[in-house]
N, CA and C of each residue as an Amber inpcrd file, in Angstrom:
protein
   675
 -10.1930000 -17.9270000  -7.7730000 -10.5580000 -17.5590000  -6.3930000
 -11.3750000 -16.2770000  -6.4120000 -12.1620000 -16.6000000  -5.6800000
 -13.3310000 -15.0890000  -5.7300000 -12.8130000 -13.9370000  -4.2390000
 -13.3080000 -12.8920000  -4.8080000 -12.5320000 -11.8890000  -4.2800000
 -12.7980000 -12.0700000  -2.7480000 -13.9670000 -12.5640000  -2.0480000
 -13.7980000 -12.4450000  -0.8420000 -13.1960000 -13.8040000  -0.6090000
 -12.9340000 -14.8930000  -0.7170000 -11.8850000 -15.9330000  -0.7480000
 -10.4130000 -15.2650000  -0.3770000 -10.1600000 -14.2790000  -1.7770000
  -8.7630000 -13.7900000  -1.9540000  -8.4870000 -12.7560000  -0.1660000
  -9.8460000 -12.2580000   0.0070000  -9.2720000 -11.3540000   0.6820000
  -9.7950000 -11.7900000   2.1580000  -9.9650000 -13.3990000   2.3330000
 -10.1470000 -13.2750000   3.5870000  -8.3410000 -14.4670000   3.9190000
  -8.0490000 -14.9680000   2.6410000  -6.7450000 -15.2080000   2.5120000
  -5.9600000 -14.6490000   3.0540000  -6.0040000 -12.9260000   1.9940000
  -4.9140000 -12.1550000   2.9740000  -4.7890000 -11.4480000   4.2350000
  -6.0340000 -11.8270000   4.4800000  -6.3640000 -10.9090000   5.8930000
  -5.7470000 -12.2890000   6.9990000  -6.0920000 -13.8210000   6.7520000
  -5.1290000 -14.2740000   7.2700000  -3.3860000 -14.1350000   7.7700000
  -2.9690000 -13.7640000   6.3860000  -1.3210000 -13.6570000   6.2050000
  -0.8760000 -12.6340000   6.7060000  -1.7880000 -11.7950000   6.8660000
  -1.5770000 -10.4600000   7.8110000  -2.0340000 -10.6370000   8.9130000
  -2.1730000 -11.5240000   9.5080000  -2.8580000 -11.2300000  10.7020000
  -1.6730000 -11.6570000  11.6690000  -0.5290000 -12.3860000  11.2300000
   0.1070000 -13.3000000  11.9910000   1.7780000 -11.9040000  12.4360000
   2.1340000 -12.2750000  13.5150000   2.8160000 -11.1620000  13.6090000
   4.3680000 -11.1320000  12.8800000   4.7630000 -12.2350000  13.1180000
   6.3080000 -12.5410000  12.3500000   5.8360000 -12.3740000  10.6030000
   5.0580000 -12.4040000   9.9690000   4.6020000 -12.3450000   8.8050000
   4.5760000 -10.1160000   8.4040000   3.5420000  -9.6820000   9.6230000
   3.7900000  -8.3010000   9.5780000   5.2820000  -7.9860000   9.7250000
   6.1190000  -8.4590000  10.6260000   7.2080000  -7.7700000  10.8870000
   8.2640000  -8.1790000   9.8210000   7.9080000  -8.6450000   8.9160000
   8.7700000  -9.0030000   7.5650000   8.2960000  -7.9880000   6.5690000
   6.9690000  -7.9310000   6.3890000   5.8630000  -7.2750000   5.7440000
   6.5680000  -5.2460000   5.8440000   6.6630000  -5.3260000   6.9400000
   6.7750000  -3.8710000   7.6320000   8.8830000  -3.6400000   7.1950000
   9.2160000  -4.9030000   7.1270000  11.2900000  -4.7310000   7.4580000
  11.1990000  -4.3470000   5.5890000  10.1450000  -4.5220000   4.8780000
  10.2670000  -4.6450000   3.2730000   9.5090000  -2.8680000   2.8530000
   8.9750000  -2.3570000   3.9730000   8.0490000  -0.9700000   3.2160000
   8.8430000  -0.0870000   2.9930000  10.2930000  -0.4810000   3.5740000
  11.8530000   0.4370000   3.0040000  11.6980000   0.8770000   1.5380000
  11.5630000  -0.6890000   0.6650000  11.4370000  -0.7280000  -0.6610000
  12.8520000  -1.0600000  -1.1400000  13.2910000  -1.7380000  -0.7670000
  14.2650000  -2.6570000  -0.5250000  14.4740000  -3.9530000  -0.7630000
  15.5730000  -4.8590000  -1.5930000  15.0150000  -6.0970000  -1.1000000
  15.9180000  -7.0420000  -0.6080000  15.4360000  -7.9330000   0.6980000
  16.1720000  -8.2750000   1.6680000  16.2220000  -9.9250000   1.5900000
  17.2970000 -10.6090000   2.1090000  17.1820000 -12.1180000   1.7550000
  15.9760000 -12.9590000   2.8360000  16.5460000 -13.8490000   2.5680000
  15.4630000 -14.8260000   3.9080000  16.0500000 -14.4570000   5.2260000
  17.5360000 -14.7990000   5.3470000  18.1020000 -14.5950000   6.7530000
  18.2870000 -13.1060000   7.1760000  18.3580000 -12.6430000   5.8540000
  17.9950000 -10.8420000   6.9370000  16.1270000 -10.8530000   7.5160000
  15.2960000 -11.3550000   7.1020000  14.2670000 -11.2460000   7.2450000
  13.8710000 -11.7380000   8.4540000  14.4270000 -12.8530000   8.2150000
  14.4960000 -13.6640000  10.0750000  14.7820000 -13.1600000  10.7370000
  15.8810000 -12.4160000  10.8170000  16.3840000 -11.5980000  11.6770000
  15.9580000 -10.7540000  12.0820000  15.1770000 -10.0290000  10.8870000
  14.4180000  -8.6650000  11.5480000  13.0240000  -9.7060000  12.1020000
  12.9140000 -10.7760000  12.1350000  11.3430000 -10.9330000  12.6650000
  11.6660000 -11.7620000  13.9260000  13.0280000 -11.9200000  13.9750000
  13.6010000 -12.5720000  14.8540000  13.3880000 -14.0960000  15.4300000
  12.9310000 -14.8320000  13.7630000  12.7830000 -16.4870000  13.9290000
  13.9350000 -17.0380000  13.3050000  13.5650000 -18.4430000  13.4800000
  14.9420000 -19.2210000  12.2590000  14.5420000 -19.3160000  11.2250000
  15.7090000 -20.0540000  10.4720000  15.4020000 -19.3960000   8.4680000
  14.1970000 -20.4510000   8.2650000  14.4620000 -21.9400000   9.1680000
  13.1050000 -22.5070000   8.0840000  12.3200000 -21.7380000   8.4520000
  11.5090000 -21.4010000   9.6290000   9.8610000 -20.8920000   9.8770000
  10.1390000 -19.7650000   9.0140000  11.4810000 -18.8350000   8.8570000
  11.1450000 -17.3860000   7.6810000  10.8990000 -17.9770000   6.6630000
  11.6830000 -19.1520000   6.0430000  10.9700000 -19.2550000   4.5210000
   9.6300000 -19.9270000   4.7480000   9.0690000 -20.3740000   5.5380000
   8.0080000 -21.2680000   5.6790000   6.7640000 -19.6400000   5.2940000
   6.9540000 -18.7700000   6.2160000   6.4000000 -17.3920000   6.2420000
   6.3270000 -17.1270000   4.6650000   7.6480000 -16.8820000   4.0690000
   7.6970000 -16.1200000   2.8600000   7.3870000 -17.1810000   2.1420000
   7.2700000 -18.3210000   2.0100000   6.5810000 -19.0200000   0.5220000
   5.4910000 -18.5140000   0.6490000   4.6720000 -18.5470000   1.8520000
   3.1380000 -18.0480000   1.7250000   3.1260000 -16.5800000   1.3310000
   3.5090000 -15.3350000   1.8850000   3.5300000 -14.2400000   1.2270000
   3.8070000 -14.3610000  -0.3240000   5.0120000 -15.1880000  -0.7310000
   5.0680000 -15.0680000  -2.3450000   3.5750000 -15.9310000  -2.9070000
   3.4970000 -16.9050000  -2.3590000   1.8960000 -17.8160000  -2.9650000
   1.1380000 -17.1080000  -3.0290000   0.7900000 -15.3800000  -2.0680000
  -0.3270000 -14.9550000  -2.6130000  -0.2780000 -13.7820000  -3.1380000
   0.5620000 -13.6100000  -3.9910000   1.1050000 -12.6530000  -4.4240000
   1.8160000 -11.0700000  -3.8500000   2.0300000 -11.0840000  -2.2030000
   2.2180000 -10.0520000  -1.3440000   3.7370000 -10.1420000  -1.7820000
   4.7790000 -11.0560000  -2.2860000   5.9490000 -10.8520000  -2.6200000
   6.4780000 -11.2840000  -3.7650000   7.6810000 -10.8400000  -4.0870000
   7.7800000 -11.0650000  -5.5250000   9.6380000 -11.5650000  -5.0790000
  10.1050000 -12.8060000  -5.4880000  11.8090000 -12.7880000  -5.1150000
  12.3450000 -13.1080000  -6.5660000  13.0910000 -12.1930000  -6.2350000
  14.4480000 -12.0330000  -7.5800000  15.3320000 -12.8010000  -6.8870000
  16.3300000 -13.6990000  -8.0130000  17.2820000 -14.7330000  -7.8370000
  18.6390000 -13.7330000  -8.4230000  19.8680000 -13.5510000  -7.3740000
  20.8970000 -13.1670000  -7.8140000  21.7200000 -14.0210000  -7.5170000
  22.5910000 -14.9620000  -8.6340000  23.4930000 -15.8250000  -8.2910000
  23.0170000 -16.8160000  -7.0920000  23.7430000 -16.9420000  -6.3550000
  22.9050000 -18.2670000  -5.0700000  22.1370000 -17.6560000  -4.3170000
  21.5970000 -16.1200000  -4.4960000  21.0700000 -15.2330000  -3.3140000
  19.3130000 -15.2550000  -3.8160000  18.8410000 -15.0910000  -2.8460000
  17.1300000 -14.7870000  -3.2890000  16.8420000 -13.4540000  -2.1370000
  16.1660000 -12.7740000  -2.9230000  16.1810000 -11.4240000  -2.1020000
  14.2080000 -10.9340000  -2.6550000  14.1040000 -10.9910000  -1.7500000
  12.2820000 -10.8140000  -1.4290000  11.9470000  -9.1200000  -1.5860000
  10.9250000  -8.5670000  -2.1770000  10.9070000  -7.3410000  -2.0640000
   8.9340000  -7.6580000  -2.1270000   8.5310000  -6.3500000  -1.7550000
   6.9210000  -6.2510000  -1.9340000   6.8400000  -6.2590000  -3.0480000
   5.5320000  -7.1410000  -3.7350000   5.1620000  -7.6230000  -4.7680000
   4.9540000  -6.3620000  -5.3540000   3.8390000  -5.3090000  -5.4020000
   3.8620000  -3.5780000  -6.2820000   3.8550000  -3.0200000  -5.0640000
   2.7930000  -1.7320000  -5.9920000   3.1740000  -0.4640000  -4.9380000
   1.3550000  -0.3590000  -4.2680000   0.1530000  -1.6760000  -4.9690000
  -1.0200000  -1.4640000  -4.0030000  -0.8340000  -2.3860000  -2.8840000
   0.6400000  -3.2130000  -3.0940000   0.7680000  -4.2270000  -1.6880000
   1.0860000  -3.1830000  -0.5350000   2.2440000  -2.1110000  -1.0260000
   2.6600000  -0.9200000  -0.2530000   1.4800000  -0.3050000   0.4980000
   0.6450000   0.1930000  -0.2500000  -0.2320000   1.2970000  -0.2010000
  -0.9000000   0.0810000   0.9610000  -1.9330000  -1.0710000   0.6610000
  -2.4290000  -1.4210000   2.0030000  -2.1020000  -1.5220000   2.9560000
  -0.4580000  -2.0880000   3.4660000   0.1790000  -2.0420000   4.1690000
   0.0340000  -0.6760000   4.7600000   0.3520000   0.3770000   4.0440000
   0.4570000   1.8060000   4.7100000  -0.8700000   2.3790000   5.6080000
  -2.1580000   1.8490000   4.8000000  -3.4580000   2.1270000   4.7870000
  -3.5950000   1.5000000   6.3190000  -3.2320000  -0.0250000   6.2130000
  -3.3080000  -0.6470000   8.0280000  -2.8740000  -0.3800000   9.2580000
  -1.3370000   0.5990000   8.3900000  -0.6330000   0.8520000   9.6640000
  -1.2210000   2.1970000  10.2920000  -1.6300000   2.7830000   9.7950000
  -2.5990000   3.8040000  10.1910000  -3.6730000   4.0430000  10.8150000
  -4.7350000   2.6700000  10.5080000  -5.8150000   2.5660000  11.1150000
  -5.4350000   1.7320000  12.4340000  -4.1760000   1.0520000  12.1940000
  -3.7880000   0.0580000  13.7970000  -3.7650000   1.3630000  14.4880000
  -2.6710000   2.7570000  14.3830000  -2.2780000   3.0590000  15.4550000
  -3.5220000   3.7110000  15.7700000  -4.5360000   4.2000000  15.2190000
  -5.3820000   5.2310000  15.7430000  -6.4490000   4.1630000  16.4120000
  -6.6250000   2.5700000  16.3650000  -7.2850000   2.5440000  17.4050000
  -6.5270000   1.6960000  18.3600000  -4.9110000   1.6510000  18.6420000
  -4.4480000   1.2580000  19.4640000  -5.2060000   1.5020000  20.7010000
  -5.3940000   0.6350000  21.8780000  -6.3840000   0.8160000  23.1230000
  -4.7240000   1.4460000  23.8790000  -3.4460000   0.7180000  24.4150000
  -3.0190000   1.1740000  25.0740000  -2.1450000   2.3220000  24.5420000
  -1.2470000   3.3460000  25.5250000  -0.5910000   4.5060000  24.9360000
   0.4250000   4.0020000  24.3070000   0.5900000   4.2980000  23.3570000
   1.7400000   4.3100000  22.9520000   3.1200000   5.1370000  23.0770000
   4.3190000   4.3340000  23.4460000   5.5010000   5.1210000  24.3200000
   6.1880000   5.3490000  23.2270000   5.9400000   6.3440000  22.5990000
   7.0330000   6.9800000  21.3350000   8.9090000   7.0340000  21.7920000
   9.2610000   6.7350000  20.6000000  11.0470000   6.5440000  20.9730000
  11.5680000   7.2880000  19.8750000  12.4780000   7.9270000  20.1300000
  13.9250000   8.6690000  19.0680000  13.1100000   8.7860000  17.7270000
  12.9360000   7.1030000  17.4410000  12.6190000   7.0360000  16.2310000
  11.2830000   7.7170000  15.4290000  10.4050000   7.8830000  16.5800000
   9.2520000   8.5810000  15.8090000   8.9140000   9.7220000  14.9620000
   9.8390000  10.8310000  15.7810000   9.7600000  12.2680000  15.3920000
  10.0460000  11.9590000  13.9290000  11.5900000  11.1360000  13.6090000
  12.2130000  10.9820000  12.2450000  11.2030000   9.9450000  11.3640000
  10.5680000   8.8720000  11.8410000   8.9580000   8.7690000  10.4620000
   8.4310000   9.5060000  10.4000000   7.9420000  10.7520000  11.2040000
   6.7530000  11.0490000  10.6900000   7.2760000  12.6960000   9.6030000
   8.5150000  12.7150000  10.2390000   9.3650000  14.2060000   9.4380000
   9.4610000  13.0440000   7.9240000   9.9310000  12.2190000   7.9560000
  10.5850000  11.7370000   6.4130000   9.9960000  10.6150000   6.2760000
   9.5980000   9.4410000   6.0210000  10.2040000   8.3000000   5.9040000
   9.8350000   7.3940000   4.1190000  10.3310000   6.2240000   3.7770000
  10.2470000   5.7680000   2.6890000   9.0280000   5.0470000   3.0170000
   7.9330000   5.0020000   1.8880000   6.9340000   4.1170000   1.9500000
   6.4830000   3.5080000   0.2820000   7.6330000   2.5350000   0.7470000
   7.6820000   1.3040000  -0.4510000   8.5880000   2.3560000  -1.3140000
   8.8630000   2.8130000  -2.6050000   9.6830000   3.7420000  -3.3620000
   9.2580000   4.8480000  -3.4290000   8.7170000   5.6950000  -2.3910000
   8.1020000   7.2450000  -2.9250000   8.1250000   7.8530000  -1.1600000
   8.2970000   9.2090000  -1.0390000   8.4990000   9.7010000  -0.0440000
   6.9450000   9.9890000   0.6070000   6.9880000   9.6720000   1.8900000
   5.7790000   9.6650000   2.9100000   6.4730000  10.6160000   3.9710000
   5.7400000  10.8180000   4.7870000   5.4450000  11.9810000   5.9900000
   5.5380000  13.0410000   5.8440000   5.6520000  13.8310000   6.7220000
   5.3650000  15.6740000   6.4730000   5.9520000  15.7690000   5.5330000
   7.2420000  15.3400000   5.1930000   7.8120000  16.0420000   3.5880000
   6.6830000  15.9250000   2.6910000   6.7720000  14.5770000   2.4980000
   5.6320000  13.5360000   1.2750000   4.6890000  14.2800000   1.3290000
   3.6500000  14.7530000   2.4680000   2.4800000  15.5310000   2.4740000
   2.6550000  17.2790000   1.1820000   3.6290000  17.3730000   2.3760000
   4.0990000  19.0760000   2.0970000   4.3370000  18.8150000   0.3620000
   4.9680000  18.2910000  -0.1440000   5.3700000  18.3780000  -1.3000000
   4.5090000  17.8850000  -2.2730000   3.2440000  17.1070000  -1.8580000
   1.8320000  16.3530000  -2.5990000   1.3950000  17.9980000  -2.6840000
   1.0740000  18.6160000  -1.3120000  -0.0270000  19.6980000  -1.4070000
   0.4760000  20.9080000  -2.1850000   2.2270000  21.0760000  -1.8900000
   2.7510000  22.1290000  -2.8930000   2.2800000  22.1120000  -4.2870000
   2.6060000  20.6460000  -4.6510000   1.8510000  20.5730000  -6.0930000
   0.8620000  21.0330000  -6.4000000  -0.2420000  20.7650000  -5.7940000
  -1.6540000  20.8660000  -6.2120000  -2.1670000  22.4320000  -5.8940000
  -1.5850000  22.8590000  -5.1830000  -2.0290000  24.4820000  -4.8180000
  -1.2470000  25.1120000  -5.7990000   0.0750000  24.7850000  -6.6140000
   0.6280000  25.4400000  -7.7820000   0.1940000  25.1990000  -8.7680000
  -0.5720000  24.3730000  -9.1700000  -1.2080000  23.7330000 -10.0910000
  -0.4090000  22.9040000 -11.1350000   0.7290000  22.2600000 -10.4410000
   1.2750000  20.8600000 -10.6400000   0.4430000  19.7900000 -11.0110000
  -0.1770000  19.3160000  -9.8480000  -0.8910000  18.5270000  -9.8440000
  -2.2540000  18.5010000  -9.8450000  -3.3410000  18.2930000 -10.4770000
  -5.0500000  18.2510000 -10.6230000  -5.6370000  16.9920000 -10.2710000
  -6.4630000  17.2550000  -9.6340000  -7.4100000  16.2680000  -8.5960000
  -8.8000000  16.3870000  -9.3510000  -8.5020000  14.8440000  -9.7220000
  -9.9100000  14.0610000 -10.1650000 -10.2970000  13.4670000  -9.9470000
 -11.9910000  13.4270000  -9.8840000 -12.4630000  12.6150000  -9.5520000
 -12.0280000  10.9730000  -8.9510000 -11.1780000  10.3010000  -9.6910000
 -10.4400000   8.9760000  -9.5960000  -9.3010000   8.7310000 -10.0990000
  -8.8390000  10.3970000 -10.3210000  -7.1030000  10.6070000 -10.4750000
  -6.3030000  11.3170000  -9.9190000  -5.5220000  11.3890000 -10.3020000
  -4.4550000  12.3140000  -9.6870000  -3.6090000  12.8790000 -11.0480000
  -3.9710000  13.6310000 -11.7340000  -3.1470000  14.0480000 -13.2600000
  -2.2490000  15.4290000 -12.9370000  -1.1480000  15.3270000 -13.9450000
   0.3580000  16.0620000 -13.5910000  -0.2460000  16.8740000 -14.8940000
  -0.0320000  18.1120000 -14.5960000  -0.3420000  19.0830000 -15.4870000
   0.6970000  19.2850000 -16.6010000   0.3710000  20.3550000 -17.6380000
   1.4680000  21.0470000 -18.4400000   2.7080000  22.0930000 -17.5460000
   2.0430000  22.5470000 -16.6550000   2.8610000  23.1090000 -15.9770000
   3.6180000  22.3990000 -14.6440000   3.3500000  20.9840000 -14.2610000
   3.7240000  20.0750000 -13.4260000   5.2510000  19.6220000 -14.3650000
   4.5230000  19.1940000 -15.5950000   5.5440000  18.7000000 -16.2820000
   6.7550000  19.6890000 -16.6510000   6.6260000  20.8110000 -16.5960000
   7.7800000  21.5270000 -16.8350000   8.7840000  21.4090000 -15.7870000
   8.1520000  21.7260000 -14.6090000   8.6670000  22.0100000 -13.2770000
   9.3210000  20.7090000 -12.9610000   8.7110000  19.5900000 -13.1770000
   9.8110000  17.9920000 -12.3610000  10.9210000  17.6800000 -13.7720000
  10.5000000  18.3470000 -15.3420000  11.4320000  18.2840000 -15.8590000
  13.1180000  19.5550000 -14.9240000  12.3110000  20.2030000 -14.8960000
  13.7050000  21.1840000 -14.4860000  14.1970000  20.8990000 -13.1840000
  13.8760000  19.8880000 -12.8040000  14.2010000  19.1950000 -11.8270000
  15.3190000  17.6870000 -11.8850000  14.8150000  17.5330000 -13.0540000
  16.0740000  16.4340000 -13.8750000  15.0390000  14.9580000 -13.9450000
  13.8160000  15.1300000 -13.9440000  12.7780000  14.1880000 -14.3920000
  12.5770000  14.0130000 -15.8290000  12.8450000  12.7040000 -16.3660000
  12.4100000  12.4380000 -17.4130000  11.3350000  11.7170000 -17.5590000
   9.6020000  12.5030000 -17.8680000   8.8560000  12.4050000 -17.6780000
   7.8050000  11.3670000 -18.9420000   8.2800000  12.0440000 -19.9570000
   8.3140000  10.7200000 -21.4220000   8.6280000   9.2130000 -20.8040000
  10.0510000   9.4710000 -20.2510000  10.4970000   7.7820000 -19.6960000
   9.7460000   7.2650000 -19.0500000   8.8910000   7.9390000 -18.0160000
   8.0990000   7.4310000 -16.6670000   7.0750000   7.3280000 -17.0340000
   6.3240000   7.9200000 -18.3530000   4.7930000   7.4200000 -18.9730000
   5.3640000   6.3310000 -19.6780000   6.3940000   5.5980000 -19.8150000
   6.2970000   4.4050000 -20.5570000   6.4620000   2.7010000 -19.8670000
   6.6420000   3.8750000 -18.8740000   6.4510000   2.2490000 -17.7140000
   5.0170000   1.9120000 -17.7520000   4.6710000   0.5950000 -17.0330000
   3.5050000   0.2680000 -17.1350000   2.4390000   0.8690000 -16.1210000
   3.0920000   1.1640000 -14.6300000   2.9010000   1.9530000 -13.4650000
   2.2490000   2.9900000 -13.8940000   1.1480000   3.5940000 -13.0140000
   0.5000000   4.8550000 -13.2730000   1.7070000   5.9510000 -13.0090000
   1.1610000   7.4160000 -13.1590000   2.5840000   8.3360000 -13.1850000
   2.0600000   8.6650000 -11.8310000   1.2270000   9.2500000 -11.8150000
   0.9770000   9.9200000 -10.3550000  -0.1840000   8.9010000  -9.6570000
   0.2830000   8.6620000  -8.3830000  -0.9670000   8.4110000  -7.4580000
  -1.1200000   8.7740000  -6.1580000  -2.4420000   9.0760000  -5.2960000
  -2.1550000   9.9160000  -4.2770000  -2.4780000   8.4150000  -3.0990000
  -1.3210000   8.2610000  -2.4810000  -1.0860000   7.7580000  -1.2730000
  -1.6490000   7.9940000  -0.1840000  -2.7170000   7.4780000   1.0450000
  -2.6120000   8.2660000   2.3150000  -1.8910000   8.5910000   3.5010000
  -1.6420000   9.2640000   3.4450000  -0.4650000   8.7620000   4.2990000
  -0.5880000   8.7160000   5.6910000  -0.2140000   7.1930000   6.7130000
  -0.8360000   7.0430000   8.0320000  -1.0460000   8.0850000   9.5210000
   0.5600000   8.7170000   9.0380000   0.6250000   9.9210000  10.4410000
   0.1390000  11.1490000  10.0000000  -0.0820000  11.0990000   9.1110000
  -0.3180000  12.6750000   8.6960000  -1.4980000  13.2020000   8.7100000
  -2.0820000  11.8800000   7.9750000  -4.0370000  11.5980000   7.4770000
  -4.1120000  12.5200000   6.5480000  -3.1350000  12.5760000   5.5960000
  -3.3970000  13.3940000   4.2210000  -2.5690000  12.6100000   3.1160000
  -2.6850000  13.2710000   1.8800000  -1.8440000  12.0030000   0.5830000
  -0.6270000  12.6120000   0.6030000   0.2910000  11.9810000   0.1480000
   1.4180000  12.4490000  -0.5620000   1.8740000  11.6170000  -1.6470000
   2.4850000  11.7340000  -2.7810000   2.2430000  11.6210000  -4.0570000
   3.1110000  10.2340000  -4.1940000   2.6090000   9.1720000  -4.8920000
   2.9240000   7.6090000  -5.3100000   2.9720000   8.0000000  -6.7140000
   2.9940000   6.4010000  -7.3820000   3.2230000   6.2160000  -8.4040000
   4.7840000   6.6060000  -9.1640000   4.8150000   6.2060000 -10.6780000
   6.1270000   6.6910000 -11.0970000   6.9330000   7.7680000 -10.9840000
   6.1770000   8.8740000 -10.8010000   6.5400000  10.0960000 -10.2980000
   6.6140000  10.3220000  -9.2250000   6.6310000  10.0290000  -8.3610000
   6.7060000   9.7760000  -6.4750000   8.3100000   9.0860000  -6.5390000
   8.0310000   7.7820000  -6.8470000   9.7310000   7.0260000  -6.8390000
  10.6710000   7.8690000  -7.6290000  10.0470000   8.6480000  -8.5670000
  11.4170000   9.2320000  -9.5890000  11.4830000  10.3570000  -8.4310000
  10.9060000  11.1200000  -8.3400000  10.9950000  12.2620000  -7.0080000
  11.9750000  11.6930000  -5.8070000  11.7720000  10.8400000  -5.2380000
  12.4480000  10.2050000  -4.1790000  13.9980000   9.3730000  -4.6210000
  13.8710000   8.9560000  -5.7800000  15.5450000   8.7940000  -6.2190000
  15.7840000   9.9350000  -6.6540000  15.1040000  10.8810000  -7.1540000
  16.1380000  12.0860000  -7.1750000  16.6760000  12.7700000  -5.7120000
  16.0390000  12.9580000  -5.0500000  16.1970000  13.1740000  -3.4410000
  17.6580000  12.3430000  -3.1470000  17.6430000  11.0850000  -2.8890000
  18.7000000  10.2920000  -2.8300000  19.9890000  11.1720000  -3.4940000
  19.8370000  11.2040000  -4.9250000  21.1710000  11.5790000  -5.5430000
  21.4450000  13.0430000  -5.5040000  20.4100000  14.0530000  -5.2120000
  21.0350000  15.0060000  -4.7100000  21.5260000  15.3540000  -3.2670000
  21.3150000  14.2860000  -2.5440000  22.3800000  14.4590000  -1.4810000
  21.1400000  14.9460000  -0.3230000  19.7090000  14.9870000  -0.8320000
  18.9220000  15.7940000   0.1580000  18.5310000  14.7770000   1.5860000
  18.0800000  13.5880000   0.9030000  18.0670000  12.6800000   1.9620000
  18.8390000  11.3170000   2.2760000  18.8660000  10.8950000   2.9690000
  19.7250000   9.7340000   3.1220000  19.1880000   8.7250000   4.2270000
  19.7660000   7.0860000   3.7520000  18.7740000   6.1160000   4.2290000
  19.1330000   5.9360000   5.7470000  18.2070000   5.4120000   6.8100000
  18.8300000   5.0880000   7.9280000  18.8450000   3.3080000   8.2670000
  19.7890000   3.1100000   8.4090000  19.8240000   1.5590000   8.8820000
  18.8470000   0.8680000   9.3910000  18.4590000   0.0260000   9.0620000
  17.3260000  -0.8660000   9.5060000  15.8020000  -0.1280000   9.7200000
  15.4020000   0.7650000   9.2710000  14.3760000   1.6610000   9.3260000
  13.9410000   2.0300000   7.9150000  12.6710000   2.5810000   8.6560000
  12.1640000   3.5480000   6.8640000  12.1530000   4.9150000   7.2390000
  13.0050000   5.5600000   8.4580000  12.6120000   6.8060000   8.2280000
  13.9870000   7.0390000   7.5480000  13.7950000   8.0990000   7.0550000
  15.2480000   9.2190000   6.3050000  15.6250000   9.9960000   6.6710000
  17.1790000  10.2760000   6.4190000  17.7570000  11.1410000   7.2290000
  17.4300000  12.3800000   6.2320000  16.7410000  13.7400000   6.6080000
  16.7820000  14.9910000   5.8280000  18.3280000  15.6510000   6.2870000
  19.1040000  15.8620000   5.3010000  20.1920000  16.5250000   5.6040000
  19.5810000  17.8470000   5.3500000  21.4970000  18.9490000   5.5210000
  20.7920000  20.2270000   6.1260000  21.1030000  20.8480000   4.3980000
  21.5970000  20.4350000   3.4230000  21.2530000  20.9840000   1.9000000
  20.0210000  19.9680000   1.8200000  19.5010000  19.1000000   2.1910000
  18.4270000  18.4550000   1.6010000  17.3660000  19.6500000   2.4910000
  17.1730000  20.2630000   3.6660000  16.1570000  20.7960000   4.3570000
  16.1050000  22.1750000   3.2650000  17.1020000  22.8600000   2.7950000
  16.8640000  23.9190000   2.6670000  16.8180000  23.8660000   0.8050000
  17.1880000  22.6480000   0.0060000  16.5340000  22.2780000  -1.0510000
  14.6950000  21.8540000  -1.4000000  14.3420000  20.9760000  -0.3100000
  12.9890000  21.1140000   0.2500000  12.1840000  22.1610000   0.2840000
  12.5810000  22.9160000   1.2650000  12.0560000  24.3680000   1.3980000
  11.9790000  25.0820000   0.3120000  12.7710000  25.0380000  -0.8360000
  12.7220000  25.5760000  -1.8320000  11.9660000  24.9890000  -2.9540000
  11.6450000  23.5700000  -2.7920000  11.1900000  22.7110000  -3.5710000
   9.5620000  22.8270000  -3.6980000   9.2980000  23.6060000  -2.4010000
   7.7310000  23.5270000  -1.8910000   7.2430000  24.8290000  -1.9880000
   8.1440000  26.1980000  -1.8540000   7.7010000  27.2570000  -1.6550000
   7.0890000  27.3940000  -0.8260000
């Protein structure tokens, strides 16, 4: 299939709304069965699996089999990243206002996008890097310095382990509310499960934003200088 074939494919599969709202219940980074999926898109299970064979056919999902369970997650992290890339350009040319709820303030302070932390944190903690000279901006990279690498080691990153995945280590994300990057790749998700296990953030039910607790705010703060 030739690339504009492929991509007027997926611009189909995205276009349909019960397909986004499965698409969007998965940018947690999470992975959820058929009947939770329905649920969040709020059809019955055949039309959800009817939905998700086509997302898995074109490679937008990937399902792992546990015992009698099948649990759907986003295929990588450039299925993430477009997803993120759309939801961004939808809201800024939304025509009508949009009536913000509870939930907004808490995406755009925290939230998960696919395995690596997005919004003001995600920003704040991309740009901390790069003004400490963590992180170096190239041309068509994003490279973790000698002195990056010290710093996410003393952080409890094992950074050897994460160059041996196949995943790039660093990549810079845009991120939709912010309109700036904050840091993807293997080092983004290892950053964000460390977050998890030190107690800094925590998940919220049926959402992607995160809860910043109040040792996670003032670990942050310290994290960023």
């Amino acid at each position: 299939m030739d690339t504009s074939a492929s991509f007027n494919r997926i611009a189909a599969l995205i276009g349909d709304r019960t397909r986004v709202d499965m698409l969007a219940a998965l940018m947690t980074g999470r992975a959820l069965t058929a009947t939770e999926l329905a649920d969040h898109a709020g059809v019955a299970r055949p039309t959800a699996s009817t939905h998700l064979s086509a997302l898995t056919g074109a490679g937008l999902l990937v399902v792992e089999k546990q015992g009698r369970h099948r649990y759907f997650r986003l295929a990588n992290e450039d299925v993430a990243g477009m997803l993120e890339g759309l939801m961004g350009v939808a809201h800024r040319i939304a025509t009508a206002p949009v009536q913000t709820g509870p939930v907004d303030p808490a995406l755009r302070q925290a939230r998960a996008c696919y395995d690596h932390l997005a919004g003001e944190w995600g920003v704040r903690i991309h740009d901390s890097f790069v003004r400490r000279g963590f992180l170096r901006l190239e041309p068509d990279a994003l490279q973790l310095t000698s002195a990056g690498r010290r710093f996410v080691a003393d952080a409890g990153i094992d950074v050897d382990a994460l160059l041996r995945s196949r995943r790039p280590l660093c990549r810079a994300c845009l991120d939709w509310s912010e309109r700036r990057h904050h840091l993807a790749g293997a080092l983004g998700a290892a950053l964000l499960a460390r977050y998890f296990e030190q107690g800094w953030l925590r998940r919220r039910a049926h959402s992607r934003a995160l809860i910043v607790t109040a040792r996670g705010r003032r670990g942050l703060e310290a994290f960023v200088e």
